[in-house]
C-alpha positions in Angstrom: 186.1 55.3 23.6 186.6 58.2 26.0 188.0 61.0 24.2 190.1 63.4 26.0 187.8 66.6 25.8 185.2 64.4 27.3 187.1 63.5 30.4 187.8 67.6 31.2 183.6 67.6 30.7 183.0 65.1 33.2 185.1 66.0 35.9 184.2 69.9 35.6 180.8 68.4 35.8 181.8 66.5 39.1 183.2 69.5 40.8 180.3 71.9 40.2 178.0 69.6 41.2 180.5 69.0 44.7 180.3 72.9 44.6 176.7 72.9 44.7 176.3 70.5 47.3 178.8 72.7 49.5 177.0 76.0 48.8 173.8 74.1 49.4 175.1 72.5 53.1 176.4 75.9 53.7 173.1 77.6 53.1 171.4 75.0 55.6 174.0 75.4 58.2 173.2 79.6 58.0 169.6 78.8 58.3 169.3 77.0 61.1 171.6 79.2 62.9 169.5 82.1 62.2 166.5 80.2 63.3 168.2 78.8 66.7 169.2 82.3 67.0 165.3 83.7 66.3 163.7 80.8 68.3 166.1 81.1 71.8 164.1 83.0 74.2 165.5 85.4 77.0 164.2 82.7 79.4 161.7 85.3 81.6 158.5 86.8 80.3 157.9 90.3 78.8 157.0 92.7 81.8 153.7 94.1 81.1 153.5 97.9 80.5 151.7 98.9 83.7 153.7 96.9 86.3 156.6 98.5 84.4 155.2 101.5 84.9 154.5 100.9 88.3 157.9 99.7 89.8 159.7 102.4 87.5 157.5 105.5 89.4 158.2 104.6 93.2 158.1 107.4 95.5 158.5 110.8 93.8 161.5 113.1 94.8 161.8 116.3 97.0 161.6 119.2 94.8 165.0 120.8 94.3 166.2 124.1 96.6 168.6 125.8 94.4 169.4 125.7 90.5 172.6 123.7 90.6 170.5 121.2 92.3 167.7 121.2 89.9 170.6 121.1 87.3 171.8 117.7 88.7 168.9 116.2 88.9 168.0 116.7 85.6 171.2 115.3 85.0 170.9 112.2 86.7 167.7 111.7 85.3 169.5 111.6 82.2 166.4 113.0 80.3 164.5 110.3 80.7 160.8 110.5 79.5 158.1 110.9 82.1 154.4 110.0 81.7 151.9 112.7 81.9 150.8 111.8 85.3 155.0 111.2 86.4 155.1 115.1 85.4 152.1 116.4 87.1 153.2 115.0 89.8 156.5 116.5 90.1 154.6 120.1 89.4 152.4 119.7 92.5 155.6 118.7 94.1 157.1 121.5 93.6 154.4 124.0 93.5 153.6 122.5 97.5 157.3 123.0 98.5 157.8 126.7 96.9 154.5 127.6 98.6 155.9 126.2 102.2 159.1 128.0 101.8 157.3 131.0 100.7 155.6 130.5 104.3 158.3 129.7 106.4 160.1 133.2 104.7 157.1 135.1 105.1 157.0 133.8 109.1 160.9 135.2 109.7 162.4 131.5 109.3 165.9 132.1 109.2 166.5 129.2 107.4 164.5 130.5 104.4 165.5 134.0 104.7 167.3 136.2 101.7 170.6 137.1 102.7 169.7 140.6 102.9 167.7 139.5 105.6 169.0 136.9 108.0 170.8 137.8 111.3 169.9 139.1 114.5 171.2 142.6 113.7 168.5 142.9 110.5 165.2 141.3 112.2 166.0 143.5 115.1 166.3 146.8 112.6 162.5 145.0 111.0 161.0 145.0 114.4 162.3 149.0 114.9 160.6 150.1 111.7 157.7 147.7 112.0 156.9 149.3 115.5 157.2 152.9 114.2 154.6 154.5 112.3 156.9 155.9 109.8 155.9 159.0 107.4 157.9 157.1 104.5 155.0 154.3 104.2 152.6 157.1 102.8 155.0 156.7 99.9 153.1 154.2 97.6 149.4 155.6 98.4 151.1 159.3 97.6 152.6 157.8 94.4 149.1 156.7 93.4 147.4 160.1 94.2 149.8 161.7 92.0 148.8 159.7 88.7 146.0 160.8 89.6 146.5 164.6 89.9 148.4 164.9 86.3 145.4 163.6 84.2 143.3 166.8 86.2 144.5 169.7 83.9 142.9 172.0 86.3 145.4 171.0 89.5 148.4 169.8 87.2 150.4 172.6 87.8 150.9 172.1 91.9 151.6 168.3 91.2 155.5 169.0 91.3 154.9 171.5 93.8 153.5 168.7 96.1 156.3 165.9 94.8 158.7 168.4 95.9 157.5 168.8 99.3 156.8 165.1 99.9 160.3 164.3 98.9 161.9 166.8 101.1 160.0 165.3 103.9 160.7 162.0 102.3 164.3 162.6 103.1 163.9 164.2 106.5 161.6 161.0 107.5 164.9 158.0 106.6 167.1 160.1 108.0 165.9 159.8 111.3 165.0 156.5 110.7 168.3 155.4 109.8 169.9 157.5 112.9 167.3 155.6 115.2 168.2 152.1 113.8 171.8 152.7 114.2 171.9 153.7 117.3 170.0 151.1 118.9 171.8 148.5 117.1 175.1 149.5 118.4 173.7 149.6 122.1 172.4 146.0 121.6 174.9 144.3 119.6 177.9 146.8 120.2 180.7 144.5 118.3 178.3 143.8 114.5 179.9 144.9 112.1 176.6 145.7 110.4 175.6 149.4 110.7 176.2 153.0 108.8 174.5 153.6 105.6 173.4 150.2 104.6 171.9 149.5 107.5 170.0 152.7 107.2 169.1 152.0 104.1 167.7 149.1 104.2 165.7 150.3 107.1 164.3 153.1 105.3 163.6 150.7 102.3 161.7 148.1 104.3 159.6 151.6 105.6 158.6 152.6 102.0 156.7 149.6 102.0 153.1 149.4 103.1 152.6 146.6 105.9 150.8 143.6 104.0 153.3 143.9 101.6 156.7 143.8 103.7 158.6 140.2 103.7 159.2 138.7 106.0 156.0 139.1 107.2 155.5 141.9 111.0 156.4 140.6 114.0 155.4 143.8 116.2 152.4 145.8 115.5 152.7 149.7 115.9 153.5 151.3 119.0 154.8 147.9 121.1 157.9 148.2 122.7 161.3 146.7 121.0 
């Protein structure tokens, strides 16, 4: 004789065990998902790291000209890290191209001039003072000498003296320098715009310079004809 409590018993004990079997096909069905998912390959085979390497080098870039340049670069490169030997390569890249620009400058190139420098009117004021022997390129050797003179208690004394006197004839020295330039620039290019003081000065400047140390490099040696 089935007794009523005994009826709720067994069919609680039916559904959990349905339950069970539910939770347990459910649990099966996850698993081999997740092991269809972990066995599926990406149908090609893992690049090795060299020939990754290798096709991800490829020829290396020209080195930048300007900043804004460099800037996008950097940027398009997104940061990406290099190898050491990527890097080192890029340094002697642009370590070779700054030295041939520096060359090209140094030869007059136009192209590779400062803009202080470029123009007709301005190599033909560098030849002018180039070709002079100006008293204004004593300057740095003079400058030199004078250090000198003020650790010599003895001679001290006549060191402003002598600064005096060379900077009077200093003074006298760009002046007719810069007279010179201007002149001669207005008889060859009578319609630039370039002339006066500035012109002058940067005459006189280039002057105070000693030779193997003026850029762009002499194109006259003293005495020839301009």
């Amino acid at each position: 004789m089935k007794l009523p409590w005994k009826k709720d018993e067994t069919s609680a004990s039916a559904a959990g065990d349905t339950a069970s079997a539910d939770d347990g096909a459910g649990q099966s069905a996850a698993a081999t998902v997740t092991a269809r998912k972990q066995t599926e390959g990406k149908g090609r085979p893992t690049p090795r790291r060299r020939d990754a390497e290798g096709r991800r080098r490829g020829p290396v870039a020209p080195a930048p000209q300007t900043r804004s340049e460099a800037r996008a670069r950097k940027k398009e490169l997104g940061g990406a890290k290099l190898s050491r030997g990527e890097r080192k390569e890029q340094s002697d890249s642009r370590r070779t191209a700054r030295a041939e620009q520096r060359q090209k400058m140094m030869d007059g190139d136009e192209k590779y001039l400062m803009p202080r420098d470029k123009g007709p009117v301005r190599k033909f004021a560098r030849e002018i003072v180039d070709s002079r022997r100006n008293f204004a390129g004593l300057f740095m050797p003079f400058a030199v000498l004078l250090i000198v003179i003020m650790f010599l208690p003895a001679i001290a004394v006549y060191a402003t003296l002598l600064m005096l006197i060379f900077a009077v004839f200093l003074i006298i020295d760009g002046v007719i320098l810069g007279r010179i330039v201007n002149n001669r620039v207005r008889e060859r290019f009578p319609e630039t715009p370039d002339g006066g003081f500035k012109l002058g000065w940067y005459s006189f400047s280039r002057s105070m310079q000693m030779r193997f140390m003026r850029a762009p490099r002499p194109q006259v040696k003293p005495g020839d004809a301009v």
